[in-house]
C-alpha positions, 0 to 999 in steps of 0.5 A: 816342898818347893825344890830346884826346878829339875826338869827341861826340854830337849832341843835340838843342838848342832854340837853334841855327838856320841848319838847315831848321827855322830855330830862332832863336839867341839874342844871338850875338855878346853880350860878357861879361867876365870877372873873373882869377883866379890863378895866371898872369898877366893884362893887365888890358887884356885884352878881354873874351871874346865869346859866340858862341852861349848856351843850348848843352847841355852843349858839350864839344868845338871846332874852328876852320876859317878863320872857322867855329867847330864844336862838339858838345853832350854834353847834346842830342847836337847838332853845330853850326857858327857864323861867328865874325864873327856870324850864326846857328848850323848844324846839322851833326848831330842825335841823336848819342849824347854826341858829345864830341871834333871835328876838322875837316880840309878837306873833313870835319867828324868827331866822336866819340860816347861813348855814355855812356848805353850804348845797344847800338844805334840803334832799327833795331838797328844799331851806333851811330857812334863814329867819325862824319863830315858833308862840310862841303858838307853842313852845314845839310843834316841828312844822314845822318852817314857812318861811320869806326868803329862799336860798340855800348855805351859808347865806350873811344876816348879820344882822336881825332888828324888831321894838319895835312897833306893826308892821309887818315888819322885816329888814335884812341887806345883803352884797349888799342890805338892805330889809324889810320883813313881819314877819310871811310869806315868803316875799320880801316885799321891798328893802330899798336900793339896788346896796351896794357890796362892801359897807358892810352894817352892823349893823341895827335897827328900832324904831317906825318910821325909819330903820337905817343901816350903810355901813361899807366900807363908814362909812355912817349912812343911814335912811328911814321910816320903813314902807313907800313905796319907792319913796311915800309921806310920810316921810322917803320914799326914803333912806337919808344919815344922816352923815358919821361917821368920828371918831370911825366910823366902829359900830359893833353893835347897837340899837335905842331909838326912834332917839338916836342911841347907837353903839359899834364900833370895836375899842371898843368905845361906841357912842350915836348918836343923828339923828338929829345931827348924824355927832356929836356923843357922846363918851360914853365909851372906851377901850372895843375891839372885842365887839359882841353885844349890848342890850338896857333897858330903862336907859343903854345898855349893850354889850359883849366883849373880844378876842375870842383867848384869854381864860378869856377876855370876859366881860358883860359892861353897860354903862349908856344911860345919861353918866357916868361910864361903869360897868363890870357886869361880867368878867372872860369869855370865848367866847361870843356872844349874849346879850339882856336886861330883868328883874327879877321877882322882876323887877330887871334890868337883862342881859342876854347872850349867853357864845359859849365858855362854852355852857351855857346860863346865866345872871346877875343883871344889878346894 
């Protein structure tokens, strides 16, 4: 299943500390409000976001870990790491070729390098990481990043995925394939499907027990069991084509709660989809274009949008998971890329996302 592209480079960046050369991170925790724009809905007593780390190069890609938010910078081909209740951003990796999408499971930070300058390789000739991963008990260390994949020229992975369970897969979508890899080894594991050019899978996720990818080009919405071999007994072992979305169909991006699938197309509708009926999905919003990403939590999800052309249009939207009105939790932005759900300290719902435009890492309270 096509899916969030997670992966990103490290670069170097002036402004981020914590790492053995102690660079200092400027004003943390400073707050910034911001001005609503429409469409959506917005209480004007929604907080302020907060800016959790300024001066970042071009930041693309978030996750969130209990109280630690995670981030790569396309521009500097840094990974970085910063406790969200304040202190100074960790390096988790330097010198990574556009790293771009992350994912963080409990053991392993794991990011994707897109490579778009389209190096063939690092300066000892050696295929650069695509597919990378730093333990967490390594982070601040600046250790050699392990590798799950490997290449040379620029990157054709679109879309990295990682069950919620205690498994030990990872999944990524690629231009002709979908595959599953072992999260902290370099690996090609299984081919979940194979033979798609020119079907443009996208957008992927994985609850505890299925993957689930979309084909662009087709519309189609596909399944296997996540960790079944294929052509075996259980359930789920060969790819089954769940339905063709005709309405809304091309999904930007999406996320799985345990067979209720929640998609942001590129027209900008949000879709709920039942796998056990996935060719009557269920409009949960509209008139939200050019969306990047989207984020779950228990109750709502949560996506970024706006034209990247147009200074001013990006937005955070939530959109409860049972129905009803879409929230503008911010407005009033520039360009925008990742997005990934958390809480406060206090255990209030928290969203946090990656602003490429104005390079700062931020959040806001998700009510």
């Amino acid at each position: 299943m096509p899916f969030a592209a997670f992966a990103a480079s490290t670069m170097a960046c002036a402004l981020l500390v914590g790492l053995e050369d102690k660079e200092a991170l400027d004003e943390p925790l400073e707050a910034a409000p911001e001005a609503a724009s429409t469409p959506g809905e917005r209480d004007d007593a929604a907080p302020a976001s907060t800016i959790l780390a300024s001066d970042q190069a071009k930041p693309w890609g978030i996750a969130v870990d209990g109280p630690y938010v995670y981030w790569t910078n396309e521009g500097d081909g840094t990974v970085l790491r910063i406790d969200h209740r304040g202190g100074a951003a960790t390096f988790v990796a330097k010198n990574q070729p556009e790293p771009h999408q992350i994912l963080v499971d409990g053991e392993q930070v794991v990011w994707h390098n897109a490579n778009l300058a389209n190096r063939n390789g690092d300066d000892a000739g050696n295929e650069l990481l695509e597919i990378a991963f730093v333990p967490k008990g390594d982070v601040g260390k600046i250790v050699a990043p392990g590798a799950i994949d490997k290449r040379r020229g620029v990157s054709n992975l679109r879309r990295l995925a990682m069950a919620p369970s205690a498994d030990t897969f990872i999944f990524g979508t690629r231009s002709d394939e979908v595959r599953r890899y072992q999260r902290d080894t370099e690996s090609n594991d299984r081919q979940m499907q194979g033979g798609l050019d020119g079907r443009d899978p996208t957008a992927i996720a994985a609850d505890s027990t299925y993957l689930y990818w979309f084909l662009q080009a087709r519309h189609e919405l596909w399944r296997a069991g996540k960790s079944a071999e294929l052509g075996g007994d259980e359930a789920g072992a060969d790819p089954a084509l769940l339905a063709t979305i005709v309405t809304n169909p091309e999904i930007a991006d999406m996320v799985v709660d345990e067979g209720r699938l929640f998609a942001v197309t590129k027209s900008g509708v949000v879709l709920k989809i039942d796998a056990a009926d996935a060719g009557a999905p269920q409009v949960l919003a509209t008139g939200f274009a050019f969306p990047h990403a989207i984020a779950q939590d228990a109750n709502n999800v949560y996506f970024t949008h706006g034209n990247d052309d147009v200074e001013g249009q990006g937005q955070i939207v939530m959109v409860p998971k049972a129905g009803g009105a879409a929230k503008v939790l911010a407005g009033g932005l520039g360009k925008l890329r990742g997005v990934a759900a958390g809480a406060a300290s206090d255990g209030t719902p928290t969203v946090f996302w990656a602003s490429y435009g104005d390079g700062t890492i931020r959040s806001v309270a998700a009510r």
